[in-house]
ZAMARGU-4260 file (C-alpha; in steps of 0.2 Angstrom, whole numbers, plus 5000, padded with zeros to 4 digits):
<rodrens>
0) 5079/4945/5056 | 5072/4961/5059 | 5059/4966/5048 | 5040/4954/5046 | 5024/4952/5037
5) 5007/4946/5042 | 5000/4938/5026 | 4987/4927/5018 | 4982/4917/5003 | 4963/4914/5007
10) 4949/4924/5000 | 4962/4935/4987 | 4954/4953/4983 | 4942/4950/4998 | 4931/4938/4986
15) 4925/4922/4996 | 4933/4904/4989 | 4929/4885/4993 | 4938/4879/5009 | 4948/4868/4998
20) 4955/4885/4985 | 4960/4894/4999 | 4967/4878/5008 | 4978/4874/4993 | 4984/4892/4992
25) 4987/4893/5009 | 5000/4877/5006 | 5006/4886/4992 | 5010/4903/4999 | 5017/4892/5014
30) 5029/4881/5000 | 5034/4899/4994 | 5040/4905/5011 | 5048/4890/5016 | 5059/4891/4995
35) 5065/4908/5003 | 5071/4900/5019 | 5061/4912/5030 | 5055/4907/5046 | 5035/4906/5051
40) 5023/4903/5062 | 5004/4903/5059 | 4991/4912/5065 | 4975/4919/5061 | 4970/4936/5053
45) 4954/4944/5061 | 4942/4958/5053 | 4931/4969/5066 | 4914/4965/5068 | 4916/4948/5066
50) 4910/4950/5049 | 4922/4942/5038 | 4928/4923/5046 | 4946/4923/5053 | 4957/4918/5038
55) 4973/4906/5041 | 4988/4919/5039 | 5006/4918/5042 | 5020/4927/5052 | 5034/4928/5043
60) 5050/4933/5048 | 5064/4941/5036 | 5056/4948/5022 | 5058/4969/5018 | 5045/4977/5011
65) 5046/4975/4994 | 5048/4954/4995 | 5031/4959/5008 | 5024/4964/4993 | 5027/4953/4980
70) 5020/4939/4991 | 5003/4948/4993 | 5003/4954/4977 | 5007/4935/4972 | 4992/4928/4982
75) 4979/4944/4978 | 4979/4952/4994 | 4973/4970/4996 | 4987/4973/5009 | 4997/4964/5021
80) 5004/4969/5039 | 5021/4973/5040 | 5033/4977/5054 | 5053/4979/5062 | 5057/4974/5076
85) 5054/4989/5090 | 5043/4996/5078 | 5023/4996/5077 | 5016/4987/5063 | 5008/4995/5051
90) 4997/4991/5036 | 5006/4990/5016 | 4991/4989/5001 | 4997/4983/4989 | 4994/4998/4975
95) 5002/5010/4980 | 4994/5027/4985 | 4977/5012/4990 | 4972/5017/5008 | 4953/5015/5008
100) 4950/5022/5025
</rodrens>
């Protein structure tokens, strides 16, 4: 396994849920990786400023781009992190051609 995505299922298009939404979609983006067969390990995604709290997200190792970003896409995510191994991580949107910054 070479390639990876950072990736969440709490607070899709950046619009805040309940505790218990993103708790459930979290345990479903979770029950998604694991029918793939991926391996993952949890972490936490941070914004700057502190503005936004840190969302649950997931590691996961295995998936190419385009699996990358069906899963954001499937959980309503603006981008995800995505990476190879050696490589530097860098940031997918999920429309392409999106880059806000």
């Amino acid at each position: 396994m070479t390639t990876w995505v950072f990736v969440t299922a709490h607070n899709p298009r950046s619009v805040p849920r309940s505790a218990a939404d993103n708790e459930s979609a979290q345990g479903q983006l979770e029950a998604t990786v694991r029918s793939q067969g991926w391996v993952f390990f949890q972490g936490y995604g941070l914004g700057q400023g502190g503005a936004w709290p840190p969302e649950p997200s997931l590691l996961v190792l295995g998936p190419g781009v385009e699996q990358a970003r069906d899963l954001g896409r499937s959980f309503g995510q603006a981008a995800v992190v995505v990476g190879e191994l050696g490589g530097q991580a860098r940031l997918l949107w999920m429309e392409e051609g999106a880059d806000p910054c």
